[in-house]
C-alpha positions in Angstrom: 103.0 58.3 116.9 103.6 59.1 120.5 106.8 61.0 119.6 104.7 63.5 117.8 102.6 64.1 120.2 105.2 65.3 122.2 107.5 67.0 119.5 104.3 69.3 118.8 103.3 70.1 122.0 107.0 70.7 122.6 107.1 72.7 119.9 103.9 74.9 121.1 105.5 75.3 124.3 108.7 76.6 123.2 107.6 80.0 122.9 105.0 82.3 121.0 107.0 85.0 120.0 109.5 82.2 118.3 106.2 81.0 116.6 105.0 84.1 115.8 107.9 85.2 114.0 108.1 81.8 112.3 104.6 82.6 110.9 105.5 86.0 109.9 108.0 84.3 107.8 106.2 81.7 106.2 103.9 84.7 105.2 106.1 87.2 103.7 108.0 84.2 101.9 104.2 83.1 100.5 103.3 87.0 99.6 106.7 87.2 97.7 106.3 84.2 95.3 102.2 85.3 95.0 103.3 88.8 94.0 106.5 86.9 91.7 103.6 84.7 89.9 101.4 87.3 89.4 104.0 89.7 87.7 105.2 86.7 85.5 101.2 85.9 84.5 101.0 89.5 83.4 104.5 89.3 81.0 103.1 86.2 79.9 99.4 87.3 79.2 99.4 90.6 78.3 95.9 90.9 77.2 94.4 89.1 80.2 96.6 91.4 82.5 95.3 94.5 80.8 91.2 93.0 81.0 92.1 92.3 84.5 93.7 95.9 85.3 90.5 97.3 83.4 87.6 95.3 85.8 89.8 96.4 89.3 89.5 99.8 88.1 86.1 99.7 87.3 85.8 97.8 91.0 87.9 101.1 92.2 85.3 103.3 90.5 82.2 102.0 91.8 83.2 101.1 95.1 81.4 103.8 97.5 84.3 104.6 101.0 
């Protein structure tokens, strides 16, 4: 358990920019397969894709900029 402790705060030391770009990573990998599972819900449900396109742009519509 002790090892840990010292691996992580070794590991917070090491450098923000290194984790920084680590978490910029992790996030564009994340938005990738989000925007992947999305498109393959929409091939696979068609009609809930389209009712789902239909209530953003009604959202679009009434939102006041």
């Amino acid at each position: 358990m002790t090892g840990r402790t010292a691996t992580g705060e070794g590991a917070r030391g090491a450098g923000r920019e290194e984790s920084d770009a680590a978490r910029r990573r992790r996030r564009a990998q994340f938005l990738r397969e989000l925007t992947e599972a999305r498109e393959l819900r929409d091939r696979v449900q068609p009609r809930r894709a389209k009712a789902a396109r239909l209530r953003h742009a009604m959202r679009m519509r009434t939102f006041r900029w």
